[in-house]
Each structure stands twice: as structure tokens, then as C-alpha cells.
C-alpha positions in Angstrom: -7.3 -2.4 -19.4 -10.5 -3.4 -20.8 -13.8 -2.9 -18.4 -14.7 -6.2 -18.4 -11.0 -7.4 -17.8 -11.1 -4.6 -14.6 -14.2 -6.6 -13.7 -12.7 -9.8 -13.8 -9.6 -8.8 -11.8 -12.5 -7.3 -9.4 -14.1 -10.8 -9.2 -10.8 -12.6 -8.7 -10.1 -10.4 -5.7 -13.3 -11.2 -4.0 -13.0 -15.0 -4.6 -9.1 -14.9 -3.1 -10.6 -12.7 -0.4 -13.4 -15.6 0.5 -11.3 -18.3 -0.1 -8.8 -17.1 2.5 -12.0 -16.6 5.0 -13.4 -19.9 4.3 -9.6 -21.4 5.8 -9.7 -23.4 8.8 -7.7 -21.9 11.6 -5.4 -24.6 11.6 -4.6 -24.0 8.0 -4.4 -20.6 7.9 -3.2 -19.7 11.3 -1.1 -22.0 12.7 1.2 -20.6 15.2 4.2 -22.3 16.7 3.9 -26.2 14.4 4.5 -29.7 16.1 5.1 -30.3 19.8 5.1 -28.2 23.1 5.4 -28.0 26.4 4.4 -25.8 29.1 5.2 -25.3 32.7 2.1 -23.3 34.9 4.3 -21.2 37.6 7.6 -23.2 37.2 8.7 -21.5 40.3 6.9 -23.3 43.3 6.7 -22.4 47.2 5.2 -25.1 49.9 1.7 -23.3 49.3 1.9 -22.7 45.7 -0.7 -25.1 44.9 -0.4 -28.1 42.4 1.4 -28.0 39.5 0.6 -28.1 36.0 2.7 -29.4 32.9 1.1 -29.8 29.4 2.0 -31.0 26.4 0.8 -30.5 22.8 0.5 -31.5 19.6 -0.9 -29.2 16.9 -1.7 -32.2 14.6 -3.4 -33.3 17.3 -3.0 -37.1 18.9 -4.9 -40.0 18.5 -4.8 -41.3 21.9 -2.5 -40.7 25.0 -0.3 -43.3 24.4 1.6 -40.9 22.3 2.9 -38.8 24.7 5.1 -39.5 28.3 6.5 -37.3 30.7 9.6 -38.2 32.3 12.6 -37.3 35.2 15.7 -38.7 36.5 14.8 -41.3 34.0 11.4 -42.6 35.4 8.7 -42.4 33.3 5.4 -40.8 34.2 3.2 -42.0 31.3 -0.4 -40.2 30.7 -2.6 -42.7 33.1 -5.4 -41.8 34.7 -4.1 -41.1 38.1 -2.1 -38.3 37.0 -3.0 -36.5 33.9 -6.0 -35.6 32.2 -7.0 -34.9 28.5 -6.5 -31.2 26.7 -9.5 -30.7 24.4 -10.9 -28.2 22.8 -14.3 -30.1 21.7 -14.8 -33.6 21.7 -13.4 -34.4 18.9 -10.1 -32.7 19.4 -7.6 -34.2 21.5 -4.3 -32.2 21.8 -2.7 -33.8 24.4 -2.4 -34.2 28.0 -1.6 -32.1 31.0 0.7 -33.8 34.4 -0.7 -32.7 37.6 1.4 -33.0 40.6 0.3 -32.3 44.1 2.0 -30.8 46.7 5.5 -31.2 47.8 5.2 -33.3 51.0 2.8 -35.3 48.3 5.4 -35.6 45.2 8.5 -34.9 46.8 10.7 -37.0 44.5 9.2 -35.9 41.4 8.3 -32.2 41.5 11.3 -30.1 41.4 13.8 -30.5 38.6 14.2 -30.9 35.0 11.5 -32.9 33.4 11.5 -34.5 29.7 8.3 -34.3 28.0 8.4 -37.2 24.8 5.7 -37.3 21.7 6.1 -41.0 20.0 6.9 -39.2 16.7 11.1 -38.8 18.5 10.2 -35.6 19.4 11.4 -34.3 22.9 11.2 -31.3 24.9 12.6 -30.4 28.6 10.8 -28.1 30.6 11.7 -27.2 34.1 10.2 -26.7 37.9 11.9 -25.0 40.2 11.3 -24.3 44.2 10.7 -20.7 44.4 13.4 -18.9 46.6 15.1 -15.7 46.4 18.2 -17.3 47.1 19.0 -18.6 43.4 17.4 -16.2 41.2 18.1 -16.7 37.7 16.6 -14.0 36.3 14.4 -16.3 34.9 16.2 -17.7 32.6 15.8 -21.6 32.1 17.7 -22.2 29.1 20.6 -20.7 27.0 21.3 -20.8 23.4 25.0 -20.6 21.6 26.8 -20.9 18.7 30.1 -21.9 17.8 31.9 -19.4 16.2 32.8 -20.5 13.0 31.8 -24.1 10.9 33.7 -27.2 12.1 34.7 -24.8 15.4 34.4 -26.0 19.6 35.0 -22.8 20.1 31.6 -20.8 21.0 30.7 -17.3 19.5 30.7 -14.1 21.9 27.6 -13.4 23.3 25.5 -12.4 26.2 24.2 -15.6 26.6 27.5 -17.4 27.2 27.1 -16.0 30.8 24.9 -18.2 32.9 24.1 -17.5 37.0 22.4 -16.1 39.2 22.3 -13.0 40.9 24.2 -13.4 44.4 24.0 -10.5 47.4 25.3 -12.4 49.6 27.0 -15.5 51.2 28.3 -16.3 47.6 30.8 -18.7 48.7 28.0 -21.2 49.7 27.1 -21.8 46.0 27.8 -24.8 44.0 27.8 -26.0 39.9 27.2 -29.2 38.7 27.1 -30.7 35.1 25.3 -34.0 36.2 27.3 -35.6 38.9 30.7 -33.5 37.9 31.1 -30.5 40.1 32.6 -27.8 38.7 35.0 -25.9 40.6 36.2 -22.2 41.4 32.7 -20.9 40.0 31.3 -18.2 41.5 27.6 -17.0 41.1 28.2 -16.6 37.4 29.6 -19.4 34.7 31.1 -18.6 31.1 30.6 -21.2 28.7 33.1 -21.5 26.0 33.1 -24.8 24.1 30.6 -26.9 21.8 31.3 -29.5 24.4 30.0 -27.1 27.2 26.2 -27.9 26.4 23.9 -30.0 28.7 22.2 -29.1 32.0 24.0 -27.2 34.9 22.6 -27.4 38.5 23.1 -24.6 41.0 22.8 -25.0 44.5 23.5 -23.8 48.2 25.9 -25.7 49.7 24.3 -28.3 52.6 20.9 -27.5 51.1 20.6 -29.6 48.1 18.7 -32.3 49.6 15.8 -30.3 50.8 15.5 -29.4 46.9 17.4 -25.6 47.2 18.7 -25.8 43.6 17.9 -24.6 39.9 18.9 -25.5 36.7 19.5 -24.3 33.8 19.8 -25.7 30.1 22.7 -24.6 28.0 21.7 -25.4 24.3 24.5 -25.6 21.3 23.9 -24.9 17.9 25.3 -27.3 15.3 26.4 -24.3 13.0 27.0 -20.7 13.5 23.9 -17.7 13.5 24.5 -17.7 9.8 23.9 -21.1 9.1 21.2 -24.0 9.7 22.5 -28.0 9.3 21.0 -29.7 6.6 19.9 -33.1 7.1 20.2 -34.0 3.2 24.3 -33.3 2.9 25.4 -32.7 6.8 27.0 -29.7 6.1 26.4 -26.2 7.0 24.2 -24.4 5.1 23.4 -20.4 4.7 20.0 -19.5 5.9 18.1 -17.9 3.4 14.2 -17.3 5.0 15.4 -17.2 8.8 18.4 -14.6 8.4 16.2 -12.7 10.4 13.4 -14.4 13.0 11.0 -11.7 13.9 9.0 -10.9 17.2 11.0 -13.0 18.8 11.4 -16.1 17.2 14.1 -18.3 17.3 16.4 -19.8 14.0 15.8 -24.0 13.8 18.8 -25.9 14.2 17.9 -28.2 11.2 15.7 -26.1 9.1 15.8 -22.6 7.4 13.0 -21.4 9.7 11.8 -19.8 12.4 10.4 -21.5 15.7 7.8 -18.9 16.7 6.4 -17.6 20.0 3.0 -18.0 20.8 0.7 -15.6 18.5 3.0 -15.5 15.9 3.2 -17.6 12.6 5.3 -18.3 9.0 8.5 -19.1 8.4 10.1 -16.1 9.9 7.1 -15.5 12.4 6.2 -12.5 10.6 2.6 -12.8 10.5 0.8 -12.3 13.9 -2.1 -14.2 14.1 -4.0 -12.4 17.0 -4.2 -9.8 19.2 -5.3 -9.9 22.9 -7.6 -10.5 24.0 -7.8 -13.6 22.0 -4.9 -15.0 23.9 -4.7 -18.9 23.2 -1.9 -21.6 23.0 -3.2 -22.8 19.5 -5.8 -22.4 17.1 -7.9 -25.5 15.3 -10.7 -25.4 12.8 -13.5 -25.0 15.7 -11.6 -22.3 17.8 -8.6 -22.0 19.6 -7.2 -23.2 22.8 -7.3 -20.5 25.1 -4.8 -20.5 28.3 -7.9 -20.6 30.0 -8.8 -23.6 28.8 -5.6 -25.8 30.4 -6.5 -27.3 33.5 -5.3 -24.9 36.2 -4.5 -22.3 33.9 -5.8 -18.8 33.4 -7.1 -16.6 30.6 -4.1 -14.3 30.6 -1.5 -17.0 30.4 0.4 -15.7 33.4 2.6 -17.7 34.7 3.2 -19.8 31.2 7.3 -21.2 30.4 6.7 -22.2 27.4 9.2 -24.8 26.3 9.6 -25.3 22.0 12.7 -27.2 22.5 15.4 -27.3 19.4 17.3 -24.0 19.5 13.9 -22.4 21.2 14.6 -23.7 24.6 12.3 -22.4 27.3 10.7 -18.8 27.7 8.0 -16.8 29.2 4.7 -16.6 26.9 4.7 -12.9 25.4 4.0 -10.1 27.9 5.4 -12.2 30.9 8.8 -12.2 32.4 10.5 -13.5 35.7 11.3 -17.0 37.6 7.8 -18.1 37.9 6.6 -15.7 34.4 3.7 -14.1 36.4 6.0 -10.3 36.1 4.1 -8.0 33.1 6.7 -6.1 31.2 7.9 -3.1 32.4 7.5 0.0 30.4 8.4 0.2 27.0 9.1 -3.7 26.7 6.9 -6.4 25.1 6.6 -9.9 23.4 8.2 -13.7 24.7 9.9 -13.0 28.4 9.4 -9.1 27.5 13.0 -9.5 25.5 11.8 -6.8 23.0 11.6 -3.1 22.8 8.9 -0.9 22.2 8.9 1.2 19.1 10.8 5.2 20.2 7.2 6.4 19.1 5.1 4.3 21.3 7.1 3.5 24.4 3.9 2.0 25.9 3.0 -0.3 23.3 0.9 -3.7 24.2 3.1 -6.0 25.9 1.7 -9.1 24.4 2.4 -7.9 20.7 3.7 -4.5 21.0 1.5 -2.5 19.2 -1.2 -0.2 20.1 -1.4 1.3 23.7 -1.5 -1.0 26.5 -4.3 1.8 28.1 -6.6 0.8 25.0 -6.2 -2.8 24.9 -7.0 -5.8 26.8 -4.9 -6.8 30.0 -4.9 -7.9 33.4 
């Protein structure tokens, strides 16, 4: 090689090197793409304090109109008396939040599965729960399956066919529903077996339903086997190719050969991590990001945060965060969305948010 081709090669590297700099945020380091929810403390006792549901856009929105929260079918559009804007400056509208007081105040409305819509067709459920000890789910809000093989009902084996909750005692008092169908002979725990078997299942205590002593959870079916994504162009099942393999916890699409990603984590198989803590935010924009500090009620850690990505994502704790109501840290030697990863053999104290470093060195609460 020439000496001035070596400095031209030189040159080109420093002018890739700027150009990649010079990149919005938005562009460059866009972490989970299109639209969101998020519970604050989905787990609620009588002096838990409002709650908080937000939903986001990463394109942004234009106006509020675009986006309705809704339960048991009523609609609770973004008005004035109930929500409020989500900004980063005053220019950027992102969405809205839903604010609900109480439960003597919002006794109808606050516990249960809501449905958060975006005007595009897009629409994600995200849950609130009243916090007992009673129906612990481990906190697990929704389940994803597969069926075993293309074309069958049948469901693949897996841990997550096995929904409940953990039951010490007086066992015989619980109840499952599948909307108004009870489901008899089930005990704490339910297997789920069938494509058919997806949709929302309610747990209760037997004469305590009505003062709102249930949970539910969301049992999601994949239209094709792990191996496989459905592709909208020929409706047939299609190998996967780029998400064979989601990383840092992200999740295969149902319709796409992708990844959905966790918070903090971007590209097509979330390989890229786009931050570290402490810069700990729900998305990034071409001014700066969205911290969870800057949601209305929130908190700079994101504790607390079911973060709710819909498709074959479902609901989970934001990285570092496990439990009903997602305000547990990891325990030792576990890290990343509702803690479900493993530290590295080498580093069994690794950062829980990312799972790198030493939590000692780094930024936490």
C-alpha cells in the first residue's frame, strides 16, 4: 500500500468516525422501535399512592388524539382530566401518561387488565394488580408459547406452559377463569397445551373477587414454532435468519425476523447496547433521552417499571428489576429484563442493569 493510499484510508476512518457522532440519537440509538407501555408499581395496596400508566411512541405523536387507554371495553381517551403529556422538550411529544387516584376514588377502573391503543392498529395490554401475598405470581404478567411444529394446536414443551401462583395455604379456595368460563379441577398451577389455550386467565380467592382479590395473567401464542416467524407477504412459516438468536433478553417478533428489545438495548437481534447506567432512560431522541425520571411519578432508577412491548414481548420488569410490583433488584449473579439472565462464571457480580462490570463500581440505588 502506497503512503498516500494509507492516508486516505486514514482520512476515510476519521470522516466514518464523525459521521457516526454527528447521528441523532434517534437515528443511531434507537432502542425498543414503535409503541409502549408502561405500568409504575403494577402491584397496588390501599396506600400505594396513585398510579401511573404511560404510553409511547418513538416516532413521536402529533397530538393526543392518537393514543386511548381502555378496560372492560370503556375507553379512557387522553383528556385533560386524566392524563398529561410526556415530553422531553417542547417540541417533542411522545405520548401520554393515565393517572388514577386512589382505590375508593377509581374503584371500577384501577385493578385489572388494561388495553393501551396507538391510532396506527397498534395495541398493547398492560396490567394492575392489588398487591397481596395471597396470589403471588412470581411476577409474571404474561406468558409466551409456541406450537410445536407448523400447522400444529399442539404447544411446544416449555417452562412457560406452566402458569400460577405460589399457594402455602388454603389452596382449595382458588379459582381460574378464561373470561366468564371457569375452569375447573385447577389447582394453584395451570398447564397450557393448545394454540387455542391463549387469551387472559383470571385467578382469584374464592368469595373475594368483588373486593378486587384477583390477578391475571396473559398467555401469548406464537403463530409458528421458535424456529420460525410468519410472513405477512405468503402466510406461511418462514425460518428466521437474523433472530435465531435474540440477545440480552430480547424477544423473537411474531411477524418479522427480529428482535423486540428490552430497554437499553438496540438492532435487530438487540445486540448493540446503547447505554450504561447511569444513563438509565425509556428512549433516546435527537435532544436527549427520556429518563424514567422524567415520567410523571416516576423515578430515576426505573424501579418499579412493567414494561409492556406487546407482540410475542408481552410484559416484563425493566432490566435490573424483578418481582410483582418490579421494585426487587436482582439477586446475586443475575441481571437484565425481570433479572432472567445470568451473570458471566467470571463476574458473578456483574451490573444488574446490563451485566457487565461490577455492580460495586457502577451506578445503583
Amino acid at each position: 500500500m502506497t503512503r498516500r493510499m494509507a492516508d486516505s484510508m486514514k482520512i476515510l476512518q476519521v470522516m466514518v468516525v464523525f459521521i457516526l457522532w454527528r447521528l441523532p440519537i434517534d437515528e443511531a440509538c434507537s432502542p425498543h422501535h414503535g409503541f409502549f407501555a408502561i405500568s409504575n408499581k403494577p402491584s397496588k395496596g390501599r396506600n400505594s399512592g396513585d398510579f401511573f400508566m404511560y404510553a409511547i411512541h418513538t416516532d413521536g405523536i402529533s397530538s393526543l388524539d392518537e393514543i386511548e387507554f381502555a378496560k372492560d371495553e370503556l375507553g379512557l381517551a387522553c383528556d385533560i382530566s386524566l392524563t398529561g403529556e410526556i415530553r422531553t422538550t417542547y417540541s417533542d411529544l411522545w405520548g401520554c401518561y393515565l393517572q388514577l387516584g386512589m382505590p375508593d376514588e377509581h374503584k371500577e377502573s384501577r385493578f385489572g387488565t388494561f388495553t393501551v391503543s396507538h391510532s396506527s392498529g397498534k395495541s398493547v395490554n398492560t396490567f394492575i394488580r392489588r398487591k397481596t401475598k395471597l396470589l403471588d405470581t412470581g411476577g409474571v404478567y404474561t406468558a409466551t408459547v409456541y406450537p410445536k411444529t407448523i400447522g400444529s394446536n399442539e404447544l411446544a414443551e416449555s417452562d412457560d406452559n406452566s402458569i400460577g401462583i405460589v399457594c402455602n395455604h388454603n389452596c382449595q379456595t382458588i379459582e381460574w377463569f378464561k373470561g366468564n368460563r371457569r375452569i375447573m379441577n385447577a389447582g394453584p398451577r395451570l398447564t397450557v397445551n393448545n394454540t387455542e389455550d391463549a387469551g387472559i386467565y383470571t385467578i382469584r380467592r374464592r368469595n373475594r373477587a368483588m373486593k378486587h382479590w384477583f390477578v391475571q395473567i396473559e398467555v401469548i401464542v406464537a403463530s409458528c414454532p421458535a424456529l420460525y416467524y410468519m410472513n405477512t407477504t405468503t402466510y406461511q412459516c418462514t425460518d428466521r435468519f437474523l433472530s435465531r438468536v435474540c440477545l440480552n433478553g430480547g424477544v423473537p417478533k411474531n411477524e418479522e425476523d427480529a428482535c423486540t428489545c428490552p430497554p437499553y438495548y438496540m438492532d435487530s437481534d438487540c445486540g448493540i447496547r446503547v447505554a450504561s447506567p447511569p444513563d438509565l432512560f425509556v428512549l433516546a431522541d435527537g435532544q436527549r433521552p427520556l429518563y424514567c425520571g422524567d415520567l410523571a411519578g416516576g423515578n430515576a432508577m426505573c424501579q418499579g417499571y412493567l414494561f409492556c412491548a406487546g407482540d410475542l414481548f408481552g410484559c416484563q420488569c425493566f432490566p435490573g428489576w424483578h418481582g410483582n410490583n418490579c421494585d426487587k433488584p436482582c439477586r446475586e449473579g443475575k441481571w437484565g429484563i425481570a433479572c432472567s439472565l445470568s451473570c458471566p462464571r467470571r463476574n458473578r457480580n456483574c451490573n444488574r442493569y446490563d451485566g457487565i462490570g461490577n455492580e460495586s463500581t457502577r451506578f445503583f440505588d
